[in-house]
C-alpha positions in Angstrom: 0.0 0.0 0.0 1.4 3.5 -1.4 1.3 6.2 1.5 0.4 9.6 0.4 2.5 12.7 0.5 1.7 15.2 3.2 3.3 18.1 1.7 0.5 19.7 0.2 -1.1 19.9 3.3 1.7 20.7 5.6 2.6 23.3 2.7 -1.4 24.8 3.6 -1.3 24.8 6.8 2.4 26.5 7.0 0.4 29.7 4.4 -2.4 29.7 6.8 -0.7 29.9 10.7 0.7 33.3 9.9 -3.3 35.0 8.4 -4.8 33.8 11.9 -1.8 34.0 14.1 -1.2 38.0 13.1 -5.3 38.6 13.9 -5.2 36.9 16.9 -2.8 38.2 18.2 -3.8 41.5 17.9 -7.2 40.3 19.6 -5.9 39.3 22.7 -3.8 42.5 22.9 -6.9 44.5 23.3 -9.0 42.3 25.2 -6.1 42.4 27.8 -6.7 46.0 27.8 -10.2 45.9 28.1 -9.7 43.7 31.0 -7.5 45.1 32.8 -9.9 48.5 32.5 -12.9 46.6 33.9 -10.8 45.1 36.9 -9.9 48.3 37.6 -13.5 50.1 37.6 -14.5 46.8 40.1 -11.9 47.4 41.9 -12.9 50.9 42.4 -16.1 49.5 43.4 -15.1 47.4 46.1 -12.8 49.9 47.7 -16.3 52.4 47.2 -18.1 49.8 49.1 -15.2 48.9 52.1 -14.6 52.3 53.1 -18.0 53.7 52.6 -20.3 54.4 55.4 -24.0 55.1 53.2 -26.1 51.8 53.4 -27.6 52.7 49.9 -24.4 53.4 48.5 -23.3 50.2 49.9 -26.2 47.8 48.9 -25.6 50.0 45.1 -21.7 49.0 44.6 -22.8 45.3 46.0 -25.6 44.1 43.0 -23.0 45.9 41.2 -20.0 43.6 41.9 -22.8 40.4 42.1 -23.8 41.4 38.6 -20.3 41.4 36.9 -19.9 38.4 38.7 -22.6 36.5 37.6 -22.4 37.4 34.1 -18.5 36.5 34.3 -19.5 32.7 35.5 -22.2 32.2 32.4 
């Protein structure tokens, strides 16, 4: 039995890993940032919500943080 010659394929998939490697790349690079941004703004948040002494400003920061945090676990 005659084995077939990869090349062709190896030869496609070599032309293709640079097209999605270059655009994800630059995905992830921005997402970081995004991420980073919205960690900060919770952040922010939670140190609103430690130090504050206003119940409703409080109970306000907390379904805050429990939102993001829901909608991270879905």
């Amino acid at each position: 039995m005659r084995r077939k010659n990869p090349w062709w394929f190896i030869l496609i998939l070599i032309l293709l890993m640079p097209l999605s490697g270059c655009d994800t790349s630059r995905q992830s690079s921005r997402s970081s940032l995004s991420d980073n941004g919205r960690f900060m703004d919770l952040w922010s948040t939670y140190t609103n919500c430690y130090r504050s002494e206003d119940l409703d400003a409080m109970r306000t920061d907390t379904q805050q943080l429990s939102r993001h945090t829901h909608d991270q676990l879905r």
